[in-house]
N, C-alpha and C positions, 0 to 999 in steps of 0.2 A: 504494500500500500504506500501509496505517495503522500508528503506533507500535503495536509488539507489547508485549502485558501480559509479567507475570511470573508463571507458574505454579509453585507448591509443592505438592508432594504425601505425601500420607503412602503409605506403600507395605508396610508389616509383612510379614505371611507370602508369602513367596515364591508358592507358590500361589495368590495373587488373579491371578495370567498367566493363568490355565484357567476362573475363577470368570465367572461372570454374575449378578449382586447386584447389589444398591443401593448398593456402594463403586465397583463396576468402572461401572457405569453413569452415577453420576456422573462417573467419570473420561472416559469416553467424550464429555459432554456437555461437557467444557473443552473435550479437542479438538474439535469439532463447532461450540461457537461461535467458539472462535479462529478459525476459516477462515473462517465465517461473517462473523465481524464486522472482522477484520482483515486477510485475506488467509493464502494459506499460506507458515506462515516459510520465505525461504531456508535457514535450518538452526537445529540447538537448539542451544545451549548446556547441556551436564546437570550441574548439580553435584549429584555422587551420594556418599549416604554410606559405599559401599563403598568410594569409593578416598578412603582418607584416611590422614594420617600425617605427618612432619613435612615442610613447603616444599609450594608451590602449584605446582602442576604442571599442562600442559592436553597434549592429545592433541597431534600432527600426520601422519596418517594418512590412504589414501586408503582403503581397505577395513580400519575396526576389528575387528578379532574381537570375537565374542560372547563373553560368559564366563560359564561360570554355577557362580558362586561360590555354591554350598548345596548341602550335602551329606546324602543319605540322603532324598530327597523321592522319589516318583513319578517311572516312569521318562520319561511325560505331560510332565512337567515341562523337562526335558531335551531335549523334542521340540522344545521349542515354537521358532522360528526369527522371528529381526528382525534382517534383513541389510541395514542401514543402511549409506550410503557416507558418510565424515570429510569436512570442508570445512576444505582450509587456506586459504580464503581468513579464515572464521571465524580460525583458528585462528590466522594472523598478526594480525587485528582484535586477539585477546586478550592476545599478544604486544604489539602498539604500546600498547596500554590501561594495562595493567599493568606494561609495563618490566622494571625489577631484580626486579620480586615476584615473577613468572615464569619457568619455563622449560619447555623440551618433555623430556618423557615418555614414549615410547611400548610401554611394559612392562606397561599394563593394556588396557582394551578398553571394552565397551558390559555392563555389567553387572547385575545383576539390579536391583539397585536404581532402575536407568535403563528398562531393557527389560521388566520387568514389570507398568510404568506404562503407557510410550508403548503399548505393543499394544493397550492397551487406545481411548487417547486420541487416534494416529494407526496405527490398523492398518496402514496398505496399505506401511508401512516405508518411504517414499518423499522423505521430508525427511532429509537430511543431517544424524548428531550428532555432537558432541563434547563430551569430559567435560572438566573441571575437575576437579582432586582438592581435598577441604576437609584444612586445615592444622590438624590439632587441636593444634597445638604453640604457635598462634597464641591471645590473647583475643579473644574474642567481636565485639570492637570494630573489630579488623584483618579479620575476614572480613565484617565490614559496611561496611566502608571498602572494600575490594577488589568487593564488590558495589555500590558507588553508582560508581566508576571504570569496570568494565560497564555501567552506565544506558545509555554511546552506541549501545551494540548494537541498543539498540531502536527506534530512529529509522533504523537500516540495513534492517529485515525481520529481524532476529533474535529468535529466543524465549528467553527464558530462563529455565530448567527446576530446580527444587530438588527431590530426591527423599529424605526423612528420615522423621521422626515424631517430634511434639511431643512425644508420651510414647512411650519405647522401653525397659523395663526387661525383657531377657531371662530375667534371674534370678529376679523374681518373675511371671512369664506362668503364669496358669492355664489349659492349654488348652482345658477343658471351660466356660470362663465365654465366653458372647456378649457379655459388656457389658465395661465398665470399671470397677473399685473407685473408692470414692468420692474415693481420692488424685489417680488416675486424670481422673477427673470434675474433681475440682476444678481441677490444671495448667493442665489444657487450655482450662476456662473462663475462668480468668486469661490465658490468652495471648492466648485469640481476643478477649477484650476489653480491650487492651492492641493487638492488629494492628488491631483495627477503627475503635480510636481513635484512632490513630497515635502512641502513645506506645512512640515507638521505642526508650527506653531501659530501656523495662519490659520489652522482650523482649529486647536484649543481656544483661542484668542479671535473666537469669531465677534466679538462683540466688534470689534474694529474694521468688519466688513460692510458694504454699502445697505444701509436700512435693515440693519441687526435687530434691532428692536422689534422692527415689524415682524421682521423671518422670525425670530427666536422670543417672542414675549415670556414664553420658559422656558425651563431646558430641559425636563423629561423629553422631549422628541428628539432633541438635537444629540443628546450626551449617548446616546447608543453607538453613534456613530465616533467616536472620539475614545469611547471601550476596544471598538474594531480598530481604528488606528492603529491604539497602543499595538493590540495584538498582531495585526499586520508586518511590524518588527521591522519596517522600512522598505517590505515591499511595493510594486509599481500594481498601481488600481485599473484596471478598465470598468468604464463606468455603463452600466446599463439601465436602461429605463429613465431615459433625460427628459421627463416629462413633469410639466407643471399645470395644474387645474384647479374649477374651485377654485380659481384669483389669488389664494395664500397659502396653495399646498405644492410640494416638491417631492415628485414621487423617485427622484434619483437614488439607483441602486450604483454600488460597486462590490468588484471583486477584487480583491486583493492575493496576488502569487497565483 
């Protein structure tokens, strides 16, 4: 088995779980060359931006619950099933890795942020996950340091999964727009040219990108991607899924190695 990359994905509307488009398609095409090209992970790693809050926390579980944290969508939505089995053996890995910075958690599950990716990326539900919860209590720097101390995972058959969005402003989401406002446009284009160059400190340090505020009014979406960095370990990204909608959402994925 080959070192496994780092995938990051953007994930926005809940509803891309039911969609077949050229988001979800792309997503399907990570997972497809990951097996492809590297074998199938023993298990994910997810750090997802639904479980986040203060202290870093990771599953240890043998059958996660699904959870589907969104409310008031189709009842389609709600159907959809990815009955995924925990891996403590991952899960003690994250433990030795990370020490003091850790501890287990097992009060959330596999959540939307996580499961309305992978279905798309590994349907058959057949790889073992486990989340990591992101620390928004933490700067930017500590959850990129906690990601490059996961690198070893990848040289074991582990994958490691960040589900966020570059741009995630709720507040200003226009539903009826297909594209991105040009604040929109321009973050996302600062970032992806900032990961692809690897100026990693351009993207810790997004607050000093063009209309940060607007891209990032928190940081549970953005900080997934900055866990992946770390772990990236200075690898070169190809970016997938350069898509922006919804006026203040950025649905760009990368892959990393």
């Amino acid at each position: 088995m080959k070192r496994m990359p780092v995938v990051f994905s953007g994930h926005g509307d809940p509803m891309i779980a039911l969609r077949d488009d050229e988001v979800t398609r792309g997503m399907a095409a990570v997972g497809k060359n990951v097996i492809e090209h590297c074998g199938r992970p023993k298990a994910i790693l997810s750090v997802s931006a639904h479980w986040s809050g203060t202290g870093t926390f990771v599953q240890k579980v043998d059958e996660p619950k699904q959870i589907y944290d969104m409310y008031g969508f189709p009842k389609e939505l709600y159907e959809v099933s990815y009955p995924v089995k925990g891996s403590a053996e991952l899960s003690d890995r994250v433990l030795e890795l990370l020490g003091d910075d850790v501890s287990v958690n097992n009060s959330w599950g596999i959540d939307h942020g996580t499961w309305t990716v992978l279905v798309h990326m590994f349907p058959d539900a057949d790889i073992p996950v486990v989340q990591l919860s992101v620390d928004t209590a933490q700067p930017a720097e500590k959850c990129f340091e906690i990601g490059k101390k996961l690198a070893a995972l990848r040289e074991e058959g582990y994958l490691i999964f960040g589900s966020g969005n570059v741009v995630h402003n709720l507040w200003r989401v226009e539903w009826d727009n297909p594209d991105g406002t040009d604040m929109t446009k321009a973050f996302n284009a600062y970032i992806i040219d900032a990961v692809k160059n690897g100026d990693d400190n351009r993207v810790i340090h997004y607050e000093n990108g063009p209309d940060a505020a607007y891209a990032v009014p928190t940081t549970e979406h953005y900080l997934p991607l900055v866990y992946c960095l770390g772990a990236a370990d200075g690898d070169k990204a190809e970016v997938f899924n350069n898509v922006c909608n919804l006026g203040s959402m950025a649905m760009t994925g990368f892959v990393f190695g």
